[in-house]
C-alpha positions as CSV (number, residue, x, y, z in Angstrom):
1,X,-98.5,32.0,146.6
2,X,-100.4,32.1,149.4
3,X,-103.1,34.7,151.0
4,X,-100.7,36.8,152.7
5,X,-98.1,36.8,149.5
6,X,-101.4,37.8,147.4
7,X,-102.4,40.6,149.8
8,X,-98.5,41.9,150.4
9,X,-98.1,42.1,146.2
10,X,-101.8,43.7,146.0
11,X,-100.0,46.7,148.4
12,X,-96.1,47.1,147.4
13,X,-94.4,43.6,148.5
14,X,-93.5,40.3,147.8
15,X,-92.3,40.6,144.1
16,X,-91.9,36.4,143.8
17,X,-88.2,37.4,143.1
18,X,-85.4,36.2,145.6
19,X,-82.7,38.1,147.0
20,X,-79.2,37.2,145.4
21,X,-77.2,38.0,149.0
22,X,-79.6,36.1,152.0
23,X,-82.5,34.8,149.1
24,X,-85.1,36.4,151.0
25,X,-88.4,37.7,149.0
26,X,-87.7,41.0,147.5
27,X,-90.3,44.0,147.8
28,X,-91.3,45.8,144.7
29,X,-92.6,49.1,146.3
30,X,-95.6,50.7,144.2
31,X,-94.3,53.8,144.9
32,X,-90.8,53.3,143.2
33,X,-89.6,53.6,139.7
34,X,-90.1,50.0,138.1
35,X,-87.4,47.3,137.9
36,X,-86.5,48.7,141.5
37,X,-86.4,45.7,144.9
38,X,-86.1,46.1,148.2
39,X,-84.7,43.2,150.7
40,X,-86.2,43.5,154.2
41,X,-84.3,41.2,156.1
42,X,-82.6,42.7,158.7
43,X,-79.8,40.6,158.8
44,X,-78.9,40.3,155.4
45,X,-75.4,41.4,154.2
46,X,-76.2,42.8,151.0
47,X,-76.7,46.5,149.8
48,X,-80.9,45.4,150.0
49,X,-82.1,47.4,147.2
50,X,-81.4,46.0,143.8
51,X,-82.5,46.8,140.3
52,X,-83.7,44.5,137.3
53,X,-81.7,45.1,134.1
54,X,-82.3,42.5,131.3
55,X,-83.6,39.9,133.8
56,X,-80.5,39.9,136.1
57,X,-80.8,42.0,139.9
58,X,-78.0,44.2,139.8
59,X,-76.6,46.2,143.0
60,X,-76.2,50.0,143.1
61,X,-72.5,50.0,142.5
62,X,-72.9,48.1,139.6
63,X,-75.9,49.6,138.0
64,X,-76.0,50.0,134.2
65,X,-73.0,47.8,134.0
66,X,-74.4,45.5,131.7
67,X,-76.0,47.4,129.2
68,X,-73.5,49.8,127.6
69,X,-72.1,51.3,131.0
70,X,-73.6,54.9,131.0
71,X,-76.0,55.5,133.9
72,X,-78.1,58.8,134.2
73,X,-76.5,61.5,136.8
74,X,-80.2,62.0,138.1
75,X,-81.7,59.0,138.7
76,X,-78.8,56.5,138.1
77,X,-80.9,54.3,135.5
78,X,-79.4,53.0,132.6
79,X,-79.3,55.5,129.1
80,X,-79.6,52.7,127.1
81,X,-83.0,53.4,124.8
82,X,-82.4,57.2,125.6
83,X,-82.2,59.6,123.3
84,X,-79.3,61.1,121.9
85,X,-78.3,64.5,120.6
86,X,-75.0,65.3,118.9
87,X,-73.5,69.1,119.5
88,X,-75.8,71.8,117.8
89,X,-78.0,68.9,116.7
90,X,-81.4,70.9,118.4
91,X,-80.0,74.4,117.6
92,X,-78.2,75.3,120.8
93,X,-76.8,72.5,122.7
94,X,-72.8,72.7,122.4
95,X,-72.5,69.3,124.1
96,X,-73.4,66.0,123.2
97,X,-76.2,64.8,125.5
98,X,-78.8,61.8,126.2
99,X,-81.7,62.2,127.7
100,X,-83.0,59.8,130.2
101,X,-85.5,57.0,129.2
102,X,-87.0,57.0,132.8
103,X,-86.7,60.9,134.3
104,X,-86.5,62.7,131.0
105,X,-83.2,64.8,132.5
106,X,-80.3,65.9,129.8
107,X,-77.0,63.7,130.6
108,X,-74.2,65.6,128.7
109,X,-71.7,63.3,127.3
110,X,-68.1,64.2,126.8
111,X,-65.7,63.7,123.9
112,X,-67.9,64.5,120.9
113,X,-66.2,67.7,119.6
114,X,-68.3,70.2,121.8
115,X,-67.1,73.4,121.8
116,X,-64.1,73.8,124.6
């Protein structure tokens, strides 16, 4: 990596990690949550953000895909690793819930004998 590679990663950029539509250099913001990319090519095709689950870059449309299928309402990161609370398992929920490894939010979960 050169100077300008070194001094783009020191601020938010070049993440060494290639984009799977034009294979551009994917930016890793600083700002954003982690695993998250960002294509700047203006003429790629692609959706040009992308997120790292288990190693592979994944698209927004098919986001937690790989890993169990349930995504968080909030933030749209995968549950996997969250949390999870059965009805009346913390004294007053009457749903089944998970709450979010990344923003911490309640994702209720349907189909585990909740009160109707």
């Amino acid at each position: 990596m050169g100077f300008f590679g070194k001094l783009l990663s020191s601020i938010g950029g070049g993440s060494g990690r290639s984009c799977p539509d034009c294979g551009e250099d994917l930016w890793a913001d600083s700002g954003e949550l982690s695993g998250r990319y960002e294509c700047h090519n203006d003429s790629c095709t692609g959706w040009r953000v992308y997120f790292d689950e288990g190693g592979m870059l994944v698209d927004p449309p098919n986001r937690g895909k790989s890993g169990g299928g349930r995504t968080c309402r909030w933030c749209q990161s995968a549950l996997s690793g969250g949390t999870s609370y059965l009805p009346y398992e913390d004294g007053s929920n009457s749903h089944a819930y998970i709450v979010c490894p990344s923003c911490k939010q309640e994702n209720i979960q349907h189909g585990f004998g909740e009160d109707d």
